[in-house]
N, C-alpha and C positions, 0 to 999 in steps of 0.2 A: 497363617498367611505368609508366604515367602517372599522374598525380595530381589529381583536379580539386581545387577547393579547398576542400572538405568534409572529404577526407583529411587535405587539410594541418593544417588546426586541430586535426583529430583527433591528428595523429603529432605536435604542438606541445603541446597539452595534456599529453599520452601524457608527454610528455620533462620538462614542468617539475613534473608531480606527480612520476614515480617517479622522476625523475634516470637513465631509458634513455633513449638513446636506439633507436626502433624504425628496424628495416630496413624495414617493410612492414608500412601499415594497409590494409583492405579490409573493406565489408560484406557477409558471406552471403546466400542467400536467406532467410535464418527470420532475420534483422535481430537478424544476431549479430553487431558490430564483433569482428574479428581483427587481433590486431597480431603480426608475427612480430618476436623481438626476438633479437640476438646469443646468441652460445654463454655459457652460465656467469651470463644474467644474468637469469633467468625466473624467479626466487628474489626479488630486487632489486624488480623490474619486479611482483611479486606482493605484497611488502611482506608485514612481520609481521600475522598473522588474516588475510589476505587485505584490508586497510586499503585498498590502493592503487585492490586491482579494486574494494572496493565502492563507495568514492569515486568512481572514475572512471567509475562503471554512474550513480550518481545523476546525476554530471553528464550523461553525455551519453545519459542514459534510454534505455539501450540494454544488452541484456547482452554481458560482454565474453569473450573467450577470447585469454586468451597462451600462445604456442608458441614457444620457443624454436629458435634455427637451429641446423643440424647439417652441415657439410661432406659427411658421409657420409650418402648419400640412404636408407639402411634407419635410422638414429639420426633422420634427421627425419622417417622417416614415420610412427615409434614415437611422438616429439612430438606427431608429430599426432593418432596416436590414442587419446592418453593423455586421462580415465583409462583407456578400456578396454587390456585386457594379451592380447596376442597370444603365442601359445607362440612364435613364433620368426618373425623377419625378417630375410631373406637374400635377396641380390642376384643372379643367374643372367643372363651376360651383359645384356641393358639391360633387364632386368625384375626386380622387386621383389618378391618373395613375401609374403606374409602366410599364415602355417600359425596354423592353431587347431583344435584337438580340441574345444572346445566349442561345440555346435552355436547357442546362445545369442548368442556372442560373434561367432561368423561372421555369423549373420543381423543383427548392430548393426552389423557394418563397413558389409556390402552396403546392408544400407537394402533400402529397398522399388522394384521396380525398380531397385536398384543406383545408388539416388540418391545414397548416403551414399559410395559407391567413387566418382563421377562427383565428388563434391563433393573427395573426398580426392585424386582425380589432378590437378583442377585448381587447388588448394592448390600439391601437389609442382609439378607444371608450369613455373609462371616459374622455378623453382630448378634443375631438373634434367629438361631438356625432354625428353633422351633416352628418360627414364626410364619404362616402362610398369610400373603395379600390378595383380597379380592376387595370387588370394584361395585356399587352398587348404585 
């Protein structure tokens, strides 16, 4: 994953407000800065009221989303699509299930066109290349 130097200010700022350091900033297509940050420390990295993120939005007049890393690629694809709550994510040799009985909640993974699943595999991707998502 390379960095221009846009990132970098961003994952410097990121580290001297919340005291994380992030594994990985990147902008979305809807000019969402993401930062992915270590296990255990998205808590930290969020600060009490949510302080940190809303600081760090004014600064860099951008909204932000932190996602915490997960060695185990169904734990981080939960991360990812947390808030929403999926009934259950399980792993089926190199594919990644996503089950949900509510039809609501399926159609917010997928997105329109399957924007929102395109956007989520290429999230997982530099982490666990192997790994394909499907939606069930």
């Amino acid at each position: 994953m390379k960095l221009d130097k846009d990132s970098i200010g961003y994952l410097n700022l990121f580290e001297k407000v919340t005291h994380v350091s992030p594994k990985h900033c990147f902008v979305d297509k809807n000019d969402i800065l993401i930062f992915i940050v270590p296990e255990g420390t998205a808590g930290k990295a969020i600060g009490k009221k949510a302080t940190n993120v809303l600081h760090l939005s004014s600064l860099f007049k951008k909204r932000l989303r932190i996602i915490e890393y997960s060695a185990d690629p169904c734990k981080f694809v939960q991360h990812c699509l947390a808030p929403l709550k999926a009934d259950s994510v399980t792993q089926k040799d190199e594919k990644v299930v996503i089950t949900c009985q509510l039809p609501q909640t399926k159609a917010k993974i997928l997105g329109r066109d399957k924007a929102n699943l395109k956007a989520l595999q290429a999230l997982v991707k530099p982490y666990f290349p192997a790994v394909d998502i499907v939606v069930e």
